[in-house]
N, C-alpha and C positions, 0 to 999 in steps of 0.2 A: 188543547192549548196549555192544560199546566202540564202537562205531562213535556211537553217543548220546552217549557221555560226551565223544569226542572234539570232537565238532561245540559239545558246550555249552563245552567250556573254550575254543574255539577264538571260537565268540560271546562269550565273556567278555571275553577277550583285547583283542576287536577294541571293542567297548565300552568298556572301561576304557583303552584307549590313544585314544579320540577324547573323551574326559570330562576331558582338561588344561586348565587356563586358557590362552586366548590370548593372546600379547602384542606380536601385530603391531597396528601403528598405524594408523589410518584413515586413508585416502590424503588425499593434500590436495585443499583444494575449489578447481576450476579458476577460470582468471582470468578474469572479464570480457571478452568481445575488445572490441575499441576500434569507438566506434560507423562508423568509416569503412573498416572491413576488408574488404570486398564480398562477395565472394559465402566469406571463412571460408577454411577448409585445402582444402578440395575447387579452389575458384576460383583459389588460387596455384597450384596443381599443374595445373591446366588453363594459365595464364599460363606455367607453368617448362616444360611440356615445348610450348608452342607456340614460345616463345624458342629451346629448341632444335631445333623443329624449320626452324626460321627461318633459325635460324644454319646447320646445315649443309646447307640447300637452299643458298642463297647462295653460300658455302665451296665448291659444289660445282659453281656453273654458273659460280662468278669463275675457280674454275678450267678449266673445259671453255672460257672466252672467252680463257685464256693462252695454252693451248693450241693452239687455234683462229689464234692471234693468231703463233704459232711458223713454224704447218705455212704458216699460209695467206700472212702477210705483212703484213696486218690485221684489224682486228675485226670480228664479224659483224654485219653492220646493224640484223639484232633477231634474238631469241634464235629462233628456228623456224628459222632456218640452222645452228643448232647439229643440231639433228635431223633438215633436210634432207642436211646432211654428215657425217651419223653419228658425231656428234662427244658427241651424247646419245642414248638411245633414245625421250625422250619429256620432255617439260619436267614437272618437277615441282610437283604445286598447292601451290599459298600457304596459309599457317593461315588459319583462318577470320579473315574479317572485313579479308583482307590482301593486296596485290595485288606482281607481280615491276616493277620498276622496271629499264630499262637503259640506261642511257648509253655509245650507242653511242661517241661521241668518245674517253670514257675507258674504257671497255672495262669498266665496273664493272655489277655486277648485284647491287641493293638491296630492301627489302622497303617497302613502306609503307602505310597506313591506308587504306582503299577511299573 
């Protein structure tokens, strides 16, 4: 018997504390995107993390041709001598859609449009 009476007051309880008026505000109605936004929020974040992965491929084989450039006296003629002289373990791929660029003269290694 208390164990019944317990459980009704405690149903009561839980009823009469969910029976308040609300007075949160309805969220706001989202913006339009702009008819030229491509592919949305999914599409930048595919573009932001290819940028970066862009950037510290680059960052990382400009530096392995400085390096290169130290030991050896000059620059490597194309980047597969960075890995023939264990200077890398293996060239690293390009974001889609994007190929390694090297100027051997200037020792720079860039990314660009296939």
């Amino acid at each position: 018997m208390k164990i019944a009476c317990a459980l009704t007051m405690i149903a009561s309880a839980l009823v009469m504390g969910g029976c308040g008026k609300s007075e949160s505000t309805p969220p706001p109605a989202a913006a339009p995107a702009p008819a030229n936004s491509g592919n949305g929020y999914l599409g930048t974040l595919v573009k932001g993390q290819q940028t970066a992965i862009k950037t510290i491929d680059v960052t990382s084989l400009n530096e392995n041709v400085r390096l290169f450039n130290v030991q050896e006296g000059r620059n490597p003629t194309d980047l597969k001598e960075l890995v023939t002289k264990n200077y890398l373990g293996a060239l690293p791929d390009p974001p889609a859609g994007m190929k390694l660029v090297y100027d051997a003269k200037e020792g720079k290694v860039s990314v660009a449009p296939q």
